[in-house]
N, C-alpha and C positions, 0 to 999 in steps of 0.2 A: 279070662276075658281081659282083663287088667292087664296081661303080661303080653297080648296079640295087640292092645291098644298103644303098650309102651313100640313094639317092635315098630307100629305104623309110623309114629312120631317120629323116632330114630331113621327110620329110611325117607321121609320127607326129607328130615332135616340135611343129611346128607344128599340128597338132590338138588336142595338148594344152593347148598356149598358148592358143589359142582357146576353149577348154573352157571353161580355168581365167580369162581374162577376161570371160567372159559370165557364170560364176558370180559373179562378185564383182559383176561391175555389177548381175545380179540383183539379188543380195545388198543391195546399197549402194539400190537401187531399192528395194528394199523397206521401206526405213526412210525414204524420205521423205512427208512428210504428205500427205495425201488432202486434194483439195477442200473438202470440208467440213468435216474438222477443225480446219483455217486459219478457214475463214471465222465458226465459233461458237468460236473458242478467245477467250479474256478475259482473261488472264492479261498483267498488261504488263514490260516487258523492265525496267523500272527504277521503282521505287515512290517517287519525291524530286519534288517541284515546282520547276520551270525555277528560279523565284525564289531558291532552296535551296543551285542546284548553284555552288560556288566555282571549280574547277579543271576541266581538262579536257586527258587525257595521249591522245595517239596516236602507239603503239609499233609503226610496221610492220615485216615480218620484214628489211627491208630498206629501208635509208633511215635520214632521221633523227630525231629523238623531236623530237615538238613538242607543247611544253604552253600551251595559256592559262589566263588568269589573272584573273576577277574584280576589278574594284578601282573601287570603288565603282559607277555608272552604265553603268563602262567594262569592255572586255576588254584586256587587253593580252598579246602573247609573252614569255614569260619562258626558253624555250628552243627552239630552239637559240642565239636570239639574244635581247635585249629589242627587241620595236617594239612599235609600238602594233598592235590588230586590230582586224580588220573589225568591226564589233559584228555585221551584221545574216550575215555567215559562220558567225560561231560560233554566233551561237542559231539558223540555220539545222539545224546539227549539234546542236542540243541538243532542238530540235522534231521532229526524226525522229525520236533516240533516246526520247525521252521518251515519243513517242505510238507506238512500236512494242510488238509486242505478240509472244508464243512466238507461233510456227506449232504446231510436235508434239515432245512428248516424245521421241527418239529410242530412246536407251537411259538408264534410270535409274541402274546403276551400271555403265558399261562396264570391257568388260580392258584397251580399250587404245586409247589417244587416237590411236592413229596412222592407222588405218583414217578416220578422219574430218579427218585433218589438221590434229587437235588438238594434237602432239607439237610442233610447231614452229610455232605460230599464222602466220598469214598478218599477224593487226593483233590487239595489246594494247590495249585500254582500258582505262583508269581514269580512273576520275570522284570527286571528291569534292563532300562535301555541307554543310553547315551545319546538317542535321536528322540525323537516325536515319534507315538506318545514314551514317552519315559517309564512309564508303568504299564503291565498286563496281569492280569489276575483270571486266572481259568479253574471252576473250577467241575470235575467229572462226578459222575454220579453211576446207576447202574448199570450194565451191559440190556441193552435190549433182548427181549426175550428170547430170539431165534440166534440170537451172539451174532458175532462179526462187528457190531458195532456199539459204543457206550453215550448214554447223554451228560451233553456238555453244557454249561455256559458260562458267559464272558463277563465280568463284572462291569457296569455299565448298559448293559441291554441286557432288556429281561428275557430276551429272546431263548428257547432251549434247541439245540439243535445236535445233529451224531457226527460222532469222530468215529477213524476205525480204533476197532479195537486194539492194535495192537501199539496205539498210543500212550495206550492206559499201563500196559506190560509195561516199554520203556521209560515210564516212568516210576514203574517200582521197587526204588534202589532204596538201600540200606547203606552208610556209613562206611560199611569196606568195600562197598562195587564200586564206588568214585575215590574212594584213597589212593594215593599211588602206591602198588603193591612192588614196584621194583624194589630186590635185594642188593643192588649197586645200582648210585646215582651219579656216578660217570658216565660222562654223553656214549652215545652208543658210536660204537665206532672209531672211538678215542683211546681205551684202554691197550696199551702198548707193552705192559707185564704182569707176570702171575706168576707169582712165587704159593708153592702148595707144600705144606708140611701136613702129614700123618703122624700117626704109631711109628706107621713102619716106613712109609716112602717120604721121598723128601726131591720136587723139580720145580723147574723154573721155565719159564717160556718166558723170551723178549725179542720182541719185533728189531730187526736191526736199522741201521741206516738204508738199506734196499728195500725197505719195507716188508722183511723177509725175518718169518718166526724162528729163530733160532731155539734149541733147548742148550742151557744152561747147565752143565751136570757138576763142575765144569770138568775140561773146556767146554765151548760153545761151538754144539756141533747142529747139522741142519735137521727142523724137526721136519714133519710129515705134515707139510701143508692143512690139509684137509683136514685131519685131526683136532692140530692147533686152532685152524679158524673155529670146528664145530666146539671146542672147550668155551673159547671167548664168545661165541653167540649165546652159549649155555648160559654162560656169568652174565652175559648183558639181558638177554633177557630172562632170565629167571626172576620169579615172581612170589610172593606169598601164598601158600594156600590157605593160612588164616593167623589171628593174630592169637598171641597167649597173654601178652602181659603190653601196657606201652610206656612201661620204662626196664628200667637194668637192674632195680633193687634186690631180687631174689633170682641169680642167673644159676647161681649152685643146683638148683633142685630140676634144671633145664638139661645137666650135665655140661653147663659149658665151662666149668674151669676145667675140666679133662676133656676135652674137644676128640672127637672124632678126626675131624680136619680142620685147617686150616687157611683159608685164601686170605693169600695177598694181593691186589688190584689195584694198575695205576695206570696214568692216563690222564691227560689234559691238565696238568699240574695237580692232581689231585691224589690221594693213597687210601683206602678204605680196607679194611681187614674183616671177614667173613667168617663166623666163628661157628659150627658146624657140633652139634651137641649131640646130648644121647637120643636113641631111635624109638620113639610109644607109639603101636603100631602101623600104619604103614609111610608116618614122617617123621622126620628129624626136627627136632628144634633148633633155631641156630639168632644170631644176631650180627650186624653190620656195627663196626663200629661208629660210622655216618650217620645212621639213625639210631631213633629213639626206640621203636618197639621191641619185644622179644617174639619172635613168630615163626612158622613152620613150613617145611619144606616136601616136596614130595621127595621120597625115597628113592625115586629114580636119580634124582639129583646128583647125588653121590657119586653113579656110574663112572663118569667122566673123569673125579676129581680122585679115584684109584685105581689109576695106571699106572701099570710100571712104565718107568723111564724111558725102557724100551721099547714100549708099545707106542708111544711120540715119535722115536726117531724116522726120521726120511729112510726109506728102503731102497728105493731105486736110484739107483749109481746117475744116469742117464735123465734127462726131462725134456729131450727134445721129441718133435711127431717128425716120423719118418722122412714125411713129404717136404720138409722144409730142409733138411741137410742137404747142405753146397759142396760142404768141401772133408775129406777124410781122412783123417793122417794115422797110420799102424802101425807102429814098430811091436814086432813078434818074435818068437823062434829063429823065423826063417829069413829073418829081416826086415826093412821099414818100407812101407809103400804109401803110394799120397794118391787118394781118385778125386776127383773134381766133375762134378755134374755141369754138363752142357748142354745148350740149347735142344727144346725139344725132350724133354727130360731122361736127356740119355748119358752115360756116365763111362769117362774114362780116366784109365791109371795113367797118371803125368808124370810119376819116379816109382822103383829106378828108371824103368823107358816105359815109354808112350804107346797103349796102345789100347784099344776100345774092350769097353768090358759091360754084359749082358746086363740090361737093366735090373731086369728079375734078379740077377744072382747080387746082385750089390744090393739090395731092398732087403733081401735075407738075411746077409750079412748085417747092414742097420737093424733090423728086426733083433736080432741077436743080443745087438751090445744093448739098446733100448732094454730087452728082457733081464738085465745084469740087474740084480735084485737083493741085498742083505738079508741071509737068514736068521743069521743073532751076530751078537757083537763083541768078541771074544775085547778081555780085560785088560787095561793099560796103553800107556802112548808112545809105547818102543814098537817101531815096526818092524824091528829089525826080523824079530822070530815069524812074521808072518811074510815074511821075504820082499817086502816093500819099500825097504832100502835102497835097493837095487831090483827092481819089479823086470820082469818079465815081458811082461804086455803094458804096451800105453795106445791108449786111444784118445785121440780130441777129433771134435767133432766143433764145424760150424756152420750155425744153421740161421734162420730165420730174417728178415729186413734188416736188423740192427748188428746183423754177421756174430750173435753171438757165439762161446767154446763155450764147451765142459768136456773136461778133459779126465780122463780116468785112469788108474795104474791096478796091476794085476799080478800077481803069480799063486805058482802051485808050493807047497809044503807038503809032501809025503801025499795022502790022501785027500790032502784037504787045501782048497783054495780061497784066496781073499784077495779083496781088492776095497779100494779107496777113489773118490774122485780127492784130485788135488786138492781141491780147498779143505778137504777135509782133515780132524787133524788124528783120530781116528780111524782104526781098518773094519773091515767086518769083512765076516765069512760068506762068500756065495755057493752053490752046486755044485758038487764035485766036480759035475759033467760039463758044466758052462763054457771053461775054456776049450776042453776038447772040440764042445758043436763052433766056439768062434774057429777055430784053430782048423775044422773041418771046411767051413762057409769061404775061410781066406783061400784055402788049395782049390777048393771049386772054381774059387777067380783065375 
């Protein structure tokens, strides 16, 4: 009897519970905004122009306060630590705040912040300004029940009303989301060389006076555009993927007095050295001599910074697009001929005589020398053994608005051929076959 009388008790009481939770969430349901009050509400969360705002405090109910800091151009942390910040973090967080807008009035003057989870905020803000009012203190509370949006209020009006929720997310940073994580702080865009030492490799990239990446081996022969930039975008923007230590005192146990690599980076007057340590699973430790921390690197990083020499170098002989060659000049085998494209885009031989020749087969021809391609780069700068002394084939070509050449030389050596453009102070090997198909393409003319 006793134990049927307990059971009765027990399932009351959990009825009631149940009750009295579905009233509140009611309840709580009830005060969150309708569709369309959100959508035609105008009212914006902070009345200051990004320009304006100086400061910027996040006090979560847990964790630790982190302020930035205005200072001229720049943002920097001023607590919990001083480093410098993100720029493009913080005004991230200043673009949300700024273009957010109330959802709904909740309550105007409620009894009691606790229901909303105002009593203990979840995250304090404060913002300071340069204009009127000079202060803002916001602070958030729970997500409403059904989510999408959290209760907010303003310091100064007891008013509580919903922000979206996804206000509450951007502002849940930690100490390294707004630090600046760049690994060189050379403006981007600036860095004009890179000198890279390994174990085993050891190159140089420098942008020359044409604005033009040369590899340094030495000589200074031309690198492979596209390479060289995707290296320098590497370096500029490569970023932290967490920090280890934020000074230099114990770098040994980092492995960076035996470095893996090396970079050397310069630019804008400026030289920072990059020091590239041992690998604890899947990143490298490494440090900038420009900064302060010791911090780590994704392992993909490295890719880039172990290349052979040879995999930098420019391959292709030729840089010019088909449709832009004016003018031809070939000295071959069989002798030297000059085509000059004429109105109408048709194209005749001007020397040794004059006389019209198929467009198609002259496109082939350009196609051709265009395909002239370096397969590897046989060793040293006597050209004599690769018969470039006295080459065989020369071709220049002029093309484009500003009529520029690039001019090429070529021969055969037993089975094997090479060729050079002029400026170059090195040969390299091309296709067996490649002079043959030029040497083919010309007798078709």
């Amino acid at each position: 009897m006793q134990k049927k009388y307990l059971n009765t008790l027990i399932a009351v009481a959990l009825v009631g519970a149940l009750y009295g939770g579905f009233a509140y969430w009611e309840k709580r349901k009830s005060q969150e905004p309708a569709a369309s009050d959100s959508e035609t509400s105008s009212e914006k969360l902070l009345a200051v122009e990004a320009k304006n705002v100086q400061s910027l405090t996040l006090k979560p109910r847990e964790g630790e306060t982190l302020t930035c800091r205005r200072e001229g151009e720049s943002w920097n942390i001023v607590e919990p630590k001083k480093l410098s910040a993100d720029k493009a973090a913080v005004e991230s967080i200043l673009t949300s705040l700024l273009g957010a807008s109330i959802d709904q009035i909740i309550d105007p003057k409620p009894a009691s912040l606790k229901e909303f989870g105002l009593d203990l905020p979840s995250m304090t803000l404060e913002v300071t300004s340069s204009s009127k009012p000079e202060k803002f203190v916001l602070t958030l509370g729970d997500d409403t029940p059904t989510g999408g949006s959290v209760y907010a209020q303003m310091a100064g009006n007891p008013r509580v009303f919903t922000l979206a929720s996804y206000l509450k997310s951007s502002l849940d940073k930690k100490v390294f989301d707004l630090r600046d994580k760049r690994i060189l702080s050379i403006p981007s865009g600036q860095v004009n060389r890179i000198e890279v030492r390994s174990k085993t490799k050891r190159w140089t990239l420098s942008k020359n006076p044409q604005g033009i990446w040369d590899l340094v081996l030495p000589p200074a022969v031309r690198a492979d555009r596209f390479t060289a930039e995707g290296i320098v975008r590497r370096l500029e923007n490569g970023t932290m993927e967490s920090v280890v230590a934020e000074d230099k005192k114990n770098v040994g146990k980092y492995g960076l007095g035996s470095p893996e690599v090396t970079i050397r980076a310069s630019g804008a007057g400026l030289t920072q050295t990059l020091i590239v340590g041992r690998k604890e699973d899947s990143r490298y430790y490494a440090m900038n001599s420009a900064l302060q921390p010791v911090f780590t690197l994704d392992a993909s990083f490295l890719t880039d910074f172990q290349k052979e020499a040879s995999d930098l170098r420019s391959k292709d002989l030729f840089t010019f697009s088909t449709f832009e060659v004016k003018r031809l000049e070939v000295e071959s085998l069989v002798g030297a001929r000059i085509f000059e494209k004429q109105p109408q885009n048709k194209w005749k031989q001007t020397a040794p005589e004059a006389k019209d020749i198929p467009s198609e087969k002259l496109e082939a021809l350009l196609n051709k020398l265009r395909g002239l391609r370096a397969e590897s780069f046989p060793p040293g700068e006597n050209l004599e053994p690769y018969g470039l002394t006295k080459p065989a084939y020369r071709f220049k070509a002029h093309f484009g608005d500003a009529n520029e050449t690039e001019s090429v030389e070529a021969a055969k050596v037993g089975e094997h051929s090479y060729a050079r453009r002029t400026t170059d102070i090195l040969a390299s090997e091309i296709s067996k076959t490649a002079l043959d198909e030029i040497e083919k393409a010309l007798k078709e003319l």
